[in-house]
C-alpha positions as CSV (number, residue, x, y, z in Angstrom):
1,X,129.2,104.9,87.2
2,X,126.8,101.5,87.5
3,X,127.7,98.7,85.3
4,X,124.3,98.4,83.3
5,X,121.1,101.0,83.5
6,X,118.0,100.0,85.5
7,X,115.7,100.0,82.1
8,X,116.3,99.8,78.6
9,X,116.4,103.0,76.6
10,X,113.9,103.6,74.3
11,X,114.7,102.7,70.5
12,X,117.1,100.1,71.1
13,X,120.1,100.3,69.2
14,X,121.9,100.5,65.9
15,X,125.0,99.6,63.9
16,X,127.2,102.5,63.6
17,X,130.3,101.3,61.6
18,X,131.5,98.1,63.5
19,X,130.2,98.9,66.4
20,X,126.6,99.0,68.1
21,X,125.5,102.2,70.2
22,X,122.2,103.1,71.6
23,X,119.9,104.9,69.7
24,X,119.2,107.5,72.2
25,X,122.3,109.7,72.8
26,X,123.9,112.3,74.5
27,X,124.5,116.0,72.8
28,X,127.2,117.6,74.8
29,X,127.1,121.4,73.7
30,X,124.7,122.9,75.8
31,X,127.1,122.2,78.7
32,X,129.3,125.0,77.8
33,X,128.6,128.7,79.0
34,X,125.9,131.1,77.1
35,X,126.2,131.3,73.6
36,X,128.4,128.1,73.4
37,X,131.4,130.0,74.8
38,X,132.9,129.7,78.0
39,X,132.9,127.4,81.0
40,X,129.4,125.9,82.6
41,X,128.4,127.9,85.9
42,X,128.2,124.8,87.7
43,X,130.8,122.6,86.6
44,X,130.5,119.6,88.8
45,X,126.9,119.9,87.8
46,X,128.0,119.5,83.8
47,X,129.8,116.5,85.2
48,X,127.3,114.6,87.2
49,X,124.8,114.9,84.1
50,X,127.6,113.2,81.8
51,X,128.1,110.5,84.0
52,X,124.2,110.4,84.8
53,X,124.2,109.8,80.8
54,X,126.4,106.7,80.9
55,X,124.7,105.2,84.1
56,X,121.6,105.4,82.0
57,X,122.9,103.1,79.4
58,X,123.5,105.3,76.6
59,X,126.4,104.9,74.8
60,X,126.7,107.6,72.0
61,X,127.5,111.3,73.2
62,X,128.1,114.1,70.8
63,X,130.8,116.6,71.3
64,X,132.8,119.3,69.2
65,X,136.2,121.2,70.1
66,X,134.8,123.9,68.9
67,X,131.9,124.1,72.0
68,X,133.7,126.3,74.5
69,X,136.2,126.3,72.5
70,X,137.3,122.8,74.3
71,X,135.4,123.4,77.5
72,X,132.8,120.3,76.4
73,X,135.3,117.5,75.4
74,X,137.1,119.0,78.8
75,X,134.4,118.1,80.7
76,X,133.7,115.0,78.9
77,X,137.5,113.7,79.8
78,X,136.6,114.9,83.7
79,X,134.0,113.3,84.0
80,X,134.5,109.8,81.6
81,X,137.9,109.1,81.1
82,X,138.8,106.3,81.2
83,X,136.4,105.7,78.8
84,X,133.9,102.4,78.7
85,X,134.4,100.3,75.8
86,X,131.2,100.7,74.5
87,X,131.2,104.3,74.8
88,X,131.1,106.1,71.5
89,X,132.2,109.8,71.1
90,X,131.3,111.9,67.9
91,X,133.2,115.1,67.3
92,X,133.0,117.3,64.5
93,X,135.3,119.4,62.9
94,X,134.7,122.1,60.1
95,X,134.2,125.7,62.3
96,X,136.1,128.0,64.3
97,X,134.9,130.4,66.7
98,X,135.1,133.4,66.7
99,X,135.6,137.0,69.5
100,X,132.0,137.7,68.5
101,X,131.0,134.2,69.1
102,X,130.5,132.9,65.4
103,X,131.3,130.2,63.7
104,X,133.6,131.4,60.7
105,X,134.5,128.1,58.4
106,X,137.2,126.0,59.0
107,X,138.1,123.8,56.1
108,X,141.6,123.8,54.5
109,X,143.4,120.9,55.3
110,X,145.6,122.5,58.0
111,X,142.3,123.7,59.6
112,X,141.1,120.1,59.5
113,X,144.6,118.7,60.7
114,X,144.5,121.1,63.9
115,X,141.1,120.7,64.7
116,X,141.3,116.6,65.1
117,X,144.3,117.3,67.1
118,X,142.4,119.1,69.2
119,X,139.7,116.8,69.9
120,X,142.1,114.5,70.4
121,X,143.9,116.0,72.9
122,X,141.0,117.7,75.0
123,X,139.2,114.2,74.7
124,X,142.2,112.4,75.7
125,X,142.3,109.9,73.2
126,X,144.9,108.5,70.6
127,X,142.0,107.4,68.3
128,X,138.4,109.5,67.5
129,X,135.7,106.7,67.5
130,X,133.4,109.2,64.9
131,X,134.2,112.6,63.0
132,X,131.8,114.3,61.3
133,X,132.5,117.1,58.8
134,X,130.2,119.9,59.0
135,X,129.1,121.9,55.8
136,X,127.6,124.9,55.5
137,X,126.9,127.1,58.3
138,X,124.5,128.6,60.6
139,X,122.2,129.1,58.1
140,X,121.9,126.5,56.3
141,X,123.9,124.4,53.7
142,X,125.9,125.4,50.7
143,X,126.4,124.4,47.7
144,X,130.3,123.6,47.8
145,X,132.3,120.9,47.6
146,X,134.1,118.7,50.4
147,X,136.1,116.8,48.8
148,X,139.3,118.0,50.1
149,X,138.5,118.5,53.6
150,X,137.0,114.8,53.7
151,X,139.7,113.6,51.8
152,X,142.0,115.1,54.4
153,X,139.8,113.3,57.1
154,X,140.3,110.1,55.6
155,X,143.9,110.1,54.9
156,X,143.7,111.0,59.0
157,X,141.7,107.8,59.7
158,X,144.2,106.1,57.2
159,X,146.7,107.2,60.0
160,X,144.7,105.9,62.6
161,X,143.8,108.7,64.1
162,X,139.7,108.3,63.2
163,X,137.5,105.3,63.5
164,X,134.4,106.4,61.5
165,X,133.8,109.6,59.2
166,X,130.4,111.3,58.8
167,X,128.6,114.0,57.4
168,X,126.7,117.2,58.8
169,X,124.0,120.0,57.5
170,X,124.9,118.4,53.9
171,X,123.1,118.1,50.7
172,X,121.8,115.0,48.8
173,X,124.5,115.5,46.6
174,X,127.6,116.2,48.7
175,X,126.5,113.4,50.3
176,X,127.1,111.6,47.2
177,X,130.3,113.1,46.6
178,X,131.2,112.2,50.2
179,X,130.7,108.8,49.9
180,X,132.9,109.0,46.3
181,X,135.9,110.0,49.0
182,X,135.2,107.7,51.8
183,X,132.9,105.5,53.7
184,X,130.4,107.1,55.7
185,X,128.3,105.7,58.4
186,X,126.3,108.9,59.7
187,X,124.7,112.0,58.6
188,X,123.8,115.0,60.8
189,X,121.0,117.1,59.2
190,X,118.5,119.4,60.6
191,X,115.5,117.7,61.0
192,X,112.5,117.8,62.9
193,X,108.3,117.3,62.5
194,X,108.0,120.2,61.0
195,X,111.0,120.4,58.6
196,X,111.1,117.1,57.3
197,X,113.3,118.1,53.5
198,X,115.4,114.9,54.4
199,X,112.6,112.3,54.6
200,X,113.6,110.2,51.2
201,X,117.0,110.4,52.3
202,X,116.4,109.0,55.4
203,X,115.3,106.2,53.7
204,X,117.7,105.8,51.7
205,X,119.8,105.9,54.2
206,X,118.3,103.0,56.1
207,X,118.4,100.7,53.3
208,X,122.4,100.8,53.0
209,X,122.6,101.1,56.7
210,X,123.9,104.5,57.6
211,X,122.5,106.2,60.5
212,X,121.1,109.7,60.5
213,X,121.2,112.0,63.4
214,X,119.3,114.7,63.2
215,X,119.7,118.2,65.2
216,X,117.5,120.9,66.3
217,X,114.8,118.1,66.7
218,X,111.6,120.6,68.1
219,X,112.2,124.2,66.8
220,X,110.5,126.5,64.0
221,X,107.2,125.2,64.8
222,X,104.2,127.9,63.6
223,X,101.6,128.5,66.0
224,X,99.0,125.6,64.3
225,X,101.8,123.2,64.0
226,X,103.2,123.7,68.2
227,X,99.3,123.1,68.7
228,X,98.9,119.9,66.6
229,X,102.1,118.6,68.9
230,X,100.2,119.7,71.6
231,X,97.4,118.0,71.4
232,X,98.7,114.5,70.7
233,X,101.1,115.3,73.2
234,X,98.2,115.9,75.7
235,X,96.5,112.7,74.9
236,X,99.5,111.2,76.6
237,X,100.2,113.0,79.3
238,X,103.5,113.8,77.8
239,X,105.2,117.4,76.5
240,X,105.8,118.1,73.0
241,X,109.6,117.5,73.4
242,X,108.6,114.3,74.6
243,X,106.5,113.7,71.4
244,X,108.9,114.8,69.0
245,X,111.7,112.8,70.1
246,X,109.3,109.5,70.4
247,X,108.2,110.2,66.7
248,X,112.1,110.4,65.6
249,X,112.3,107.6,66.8
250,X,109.5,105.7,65.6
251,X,110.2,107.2,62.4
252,X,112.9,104.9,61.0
253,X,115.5,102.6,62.5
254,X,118.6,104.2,62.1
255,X,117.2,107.6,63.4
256,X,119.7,108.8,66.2
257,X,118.6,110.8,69.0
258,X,121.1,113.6,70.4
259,X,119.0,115.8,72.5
260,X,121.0,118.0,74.7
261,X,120.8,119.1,78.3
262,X,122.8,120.4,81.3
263,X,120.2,118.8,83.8
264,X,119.8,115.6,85.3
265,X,116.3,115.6,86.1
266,X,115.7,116.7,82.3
267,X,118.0,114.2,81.0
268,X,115.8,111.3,82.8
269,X,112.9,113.2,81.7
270,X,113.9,113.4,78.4
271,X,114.7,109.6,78.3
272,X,111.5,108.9,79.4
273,X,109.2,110.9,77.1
274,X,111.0,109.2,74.1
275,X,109.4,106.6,74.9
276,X,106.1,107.1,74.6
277,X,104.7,104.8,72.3
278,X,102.4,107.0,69.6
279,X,99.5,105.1,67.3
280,X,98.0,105.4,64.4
281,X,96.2,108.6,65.0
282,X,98.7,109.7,66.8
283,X,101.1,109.9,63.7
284,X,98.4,110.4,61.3
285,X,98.4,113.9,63.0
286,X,101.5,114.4,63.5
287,X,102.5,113.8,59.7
288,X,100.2,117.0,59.0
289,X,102.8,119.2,60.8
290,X,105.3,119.3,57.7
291,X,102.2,120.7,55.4
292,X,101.5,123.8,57.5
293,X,103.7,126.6,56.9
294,X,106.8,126.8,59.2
295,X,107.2,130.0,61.4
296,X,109.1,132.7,59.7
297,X,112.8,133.1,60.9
């Protein structure tokens, strides 16, 4: 791995907790076989992109025990460990899988227990820099509380086991209830142009200085909205991916970026295209998106 990347990411960085990571991460689970299960065909190659990741700069990957199961945080310790300093590794914890593939909930406290332990022993760590407790499930959220499995997160970080605690695919008001429990310095929602329910929490959000990470970032476009992306995307020379990551990021400040690949050249590419600097019209159009009806699912 180089010491420092040849040019800056785009978006700069932000304050996560105490500590500073780039705003353009790293999302580690497509780098597990089909479906999210098994080992990469090309190993190595899951490997090189990882460290191709940190050579670019960017210092906040994304990870989960449950991608594989294990086989992402696996490769993440092959290819990383020892770990830079500024290197910041989210996990989550929450789901199971399943022989079918799913992703049954995993919530009582022994679930929780086990489940750190596992990240921190595929990961190779004695301390996990960010957890994340994910709500919900594939679908959607729920309404149901998280009180005890938060509160058995925190008395785990209380331990020293955890560094930060976050949230995922939560409501405005477990959110609230989560922060009753503990401190919480991210969110991870689904979010994208064209399902933008979170926007006034984002905001909030910025104000007391918690970042949001949002997943599935271009997806359930309809056919008018994929062309609306299109088209400003075109007046750049740039793809839609490209377009919809930029306007994440120019969205608000403590938008983090997550996008996930298995290949170098995509990774770069990727990097690159969230940089593309959209103007007025550009966004004027772009805001548009969220009014037109999103593609059936």
């Amino acid at each position: 791995m180089t010491d420092a990347p040849s040019t800056p990411l785009p978006g700069g960085t932000w304050r996560l907790g105490d500590t500073t990571v780039t705003r353009f991460g790293y999302g580690a689970m497509q780098l597990a076989g089909p479906g999210v299960l098994g080992p990469p065909a090309d190993r190595p190659g899951a490997r090189a992109v990882l460290r191709a990741a940190v050579d670019a700069g960017i210092t906040h990957i994304d990870t989960s025990a449950a991608y594989g199961p294990r086989i992402t945080n696996e490769l993440i310790r092959e290819a990383l460990h020892p770990y830079p300093e500024s290197l910041v590794i989210a996990t989550k914890v929450g789901a199971d899988r399943d022989a079918t593939g799913g992703w049954p909930p995993a919530r009582r406290p022994e679930d929780v227990r086990r489940q750190v332990h596992e990240n921190l022993d595929t990961l190779g760590v004695d301390r996990l820099d960010l957890v994340n407790m994910r709500m919900g499930d594939a679908s959607g959220t729920r309404p149901e509380s998280l009180a005890e499995p938060l509160g058995t997160l925190a008395e785990l970080q209380q331990q020293g086991l955890i560094r930060h605690l976050g949230v995922s695919n939560v409501t405005d008001e477990q959110l609230t209830e989560a922060r009753r429990v503990a401190p919480i310095v991210c969110v991870q929602n689904m979010y994208n142009l064209a399902h933008r329910h979170d926007d006034a929490l984002i905001d909030r959000l910025a104000v007391d200085g918690i970042a949001y990470v949002p997943f599935f970032p271009l997806g359930g476009f309809s056919p008018l909205q994929s062309r609306a992306l299109t088209t400003v995307a075109g007046r750049h020379g740039a793809s839609s991916l490209a377009v919809a990551l930029a306007w994440l990021l120019q969205r608000s400040p403590n938008i983090l970026l997550i996008p996930g690949t298995y290949s170098t050249t995509h990774l770069r590419e990727n990097i690159t295209g969230a940089g593309v600097q959209l103007n007025a019209q550009d966004l004027a159009e772009l805001d548009g998106i969220s009014d037109e009806p999103p593609a059936a699912t």
